[in-house]
C-alpha positions as CSV (number, residue, x, y, z in Angstrom):
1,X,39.9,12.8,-34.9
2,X,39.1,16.5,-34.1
3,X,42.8,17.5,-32.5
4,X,46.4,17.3,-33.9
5,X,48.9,14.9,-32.2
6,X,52.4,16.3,-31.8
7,X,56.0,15.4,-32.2
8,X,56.5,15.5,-28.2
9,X,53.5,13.4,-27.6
10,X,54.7,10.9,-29.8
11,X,58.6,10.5,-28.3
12,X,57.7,7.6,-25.9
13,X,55.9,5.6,-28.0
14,X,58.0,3.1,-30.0
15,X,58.2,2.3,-33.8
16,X,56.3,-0.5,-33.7
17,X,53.0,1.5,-31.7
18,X,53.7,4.8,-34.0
19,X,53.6,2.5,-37.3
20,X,50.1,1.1,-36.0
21,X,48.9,4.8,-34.3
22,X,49.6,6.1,-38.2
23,X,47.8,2.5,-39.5
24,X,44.8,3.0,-37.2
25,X,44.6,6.5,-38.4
26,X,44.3,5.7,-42.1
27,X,41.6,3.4,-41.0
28,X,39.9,5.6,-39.4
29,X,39.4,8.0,-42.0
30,X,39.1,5.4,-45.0
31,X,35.8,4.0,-42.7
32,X,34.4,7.4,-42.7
33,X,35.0,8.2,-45.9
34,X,37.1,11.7,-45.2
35,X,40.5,10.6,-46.6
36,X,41.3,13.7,-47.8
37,X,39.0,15.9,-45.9
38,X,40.5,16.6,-43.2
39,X,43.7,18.9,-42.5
40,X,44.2,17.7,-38.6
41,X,44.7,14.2,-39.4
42,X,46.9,15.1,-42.2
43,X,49.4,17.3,-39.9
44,X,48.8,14.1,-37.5
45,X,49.9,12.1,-40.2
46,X,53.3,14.0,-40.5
47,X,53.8,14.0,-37.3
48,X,54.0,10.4,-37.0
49,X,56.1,10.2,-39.9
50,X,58.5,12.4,-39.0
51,X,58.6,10.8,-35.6
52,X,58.9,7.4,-37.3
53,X,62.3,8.8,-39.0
54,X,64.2,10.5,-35.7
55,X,63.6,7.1,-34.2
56,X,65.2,5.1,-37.2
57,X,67.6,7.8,-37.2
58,X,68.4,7.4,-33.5
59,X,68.6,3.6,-34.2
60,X,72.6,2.3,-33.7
61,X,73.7,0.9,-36.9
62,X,75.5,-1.9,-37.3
63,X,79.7,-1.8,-38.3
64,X,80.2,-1.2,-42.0
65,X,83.5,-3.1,-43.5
């Protein structure tokens, strides 16, 4: 991956694709061996999972008794 993903670019996409975007991601870099090499993927990385967190945050919640 040579270019950060951002927080708008990531709005559409739902839970379910952001949890496999940030899984594929990981994968990615564990294959090549550059886990902890390389800055982009990492602000990437936080950019999925803060974009994971407004959506559960946008998520209705059930009533509470």
């Amino acid at each position: 991956m040579a270019y950060i993903i951002t927080l708008p670019e990531l709005e559409h996409l739902s839970e379910a694709e952001l949890n496999h975007k940030y899984n594929a991601i990981l994968n990615d870099l564990a294959r090549r061996n550059m886990a902890a090499d390389c800055s982009l993927a990492t602000v990437t990385l936080e950019n999925i999972r803060r974009a994971i967190q407004r959506k559960r945050a946008l998520k209705p919640r059930g009533p509470r008794f």
